[in-house]
N, C-alpha and C positions, 0 to 999 in steps of 0.2 A: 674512577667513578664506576658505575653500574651497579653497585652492592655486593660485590665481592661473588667470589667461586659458587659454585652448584653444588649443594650440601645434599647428603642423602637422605633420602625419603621414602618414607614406607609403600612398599609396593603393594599391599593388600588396602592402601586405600581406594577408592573408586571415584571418578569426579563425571558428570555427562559432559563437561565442556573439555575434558582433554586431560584434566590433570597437573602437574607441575611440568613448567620450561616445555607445552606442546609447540610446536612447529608441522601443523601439517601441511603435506607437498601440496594437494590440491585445495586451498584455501581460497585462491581465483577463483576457480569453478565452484566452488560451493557458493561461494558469495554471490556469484552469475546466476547461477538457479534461481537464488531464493529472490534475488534484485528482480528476474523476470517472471516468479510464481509471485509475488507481493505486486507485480504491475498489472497481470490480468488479471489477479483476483479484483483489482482497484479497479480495471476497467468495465467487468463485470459487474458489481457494485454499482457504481456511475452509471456506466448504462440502464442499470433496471432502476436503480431511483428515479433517473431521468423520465424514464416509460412510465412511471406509477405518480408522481407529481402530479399533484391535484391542487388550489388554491381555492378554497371555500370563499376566501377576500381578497381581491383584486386588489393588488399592488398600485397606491396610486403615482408612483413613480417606475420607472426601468428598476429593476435587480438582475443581479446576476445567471441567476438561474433562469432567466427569461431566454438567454442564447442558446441553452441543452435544452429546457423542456418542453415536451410534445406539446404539452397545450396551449403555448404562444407561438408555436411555428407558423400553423396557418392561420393566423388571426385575421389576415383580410381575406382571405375566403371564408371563413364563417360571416364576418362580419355581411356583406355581400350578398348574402341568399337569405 
């Protein structure tokens, strides 16, 4: 099984993901970067959604976004003054 031997192939092709049969050494570490540039980009995101969340209508039950966003943190301190 596997499909048989490694046949030859044009070397003037050009491919951005590696080519034919790639095996690159640091495939860990690239995977590591991008896994930890994709989680602060996300956390980024999140957090500034979170800060800019506005609700023109009031939710008449709990949702989820009530736990991140600013404008239900202190709601018994607004309520209260």
């Amino acid at each position: 099984m596997g499909g048989g031997a490694r046949y030859p192939y044009p070397k003037y092709v050009w491919s951005p993901a590696g080519g034919w049969w790639t095996r690159p050494t640091n495939w860990a570490t690239n995977t590591t970067v991008a896994v930890i540039g994709i989680a602060a980009l996300t956390y980024g995101v999140w957090q500034f959604s979170a800060s800019v969340e506005k609700r023109t209508v009031q939710p008449d039950r709990p949702i989820p976004s009530m736990l991140w966003a600013k404008e239900f943190q202190n709601k018994d301190k607004k309520e209260h003054s």
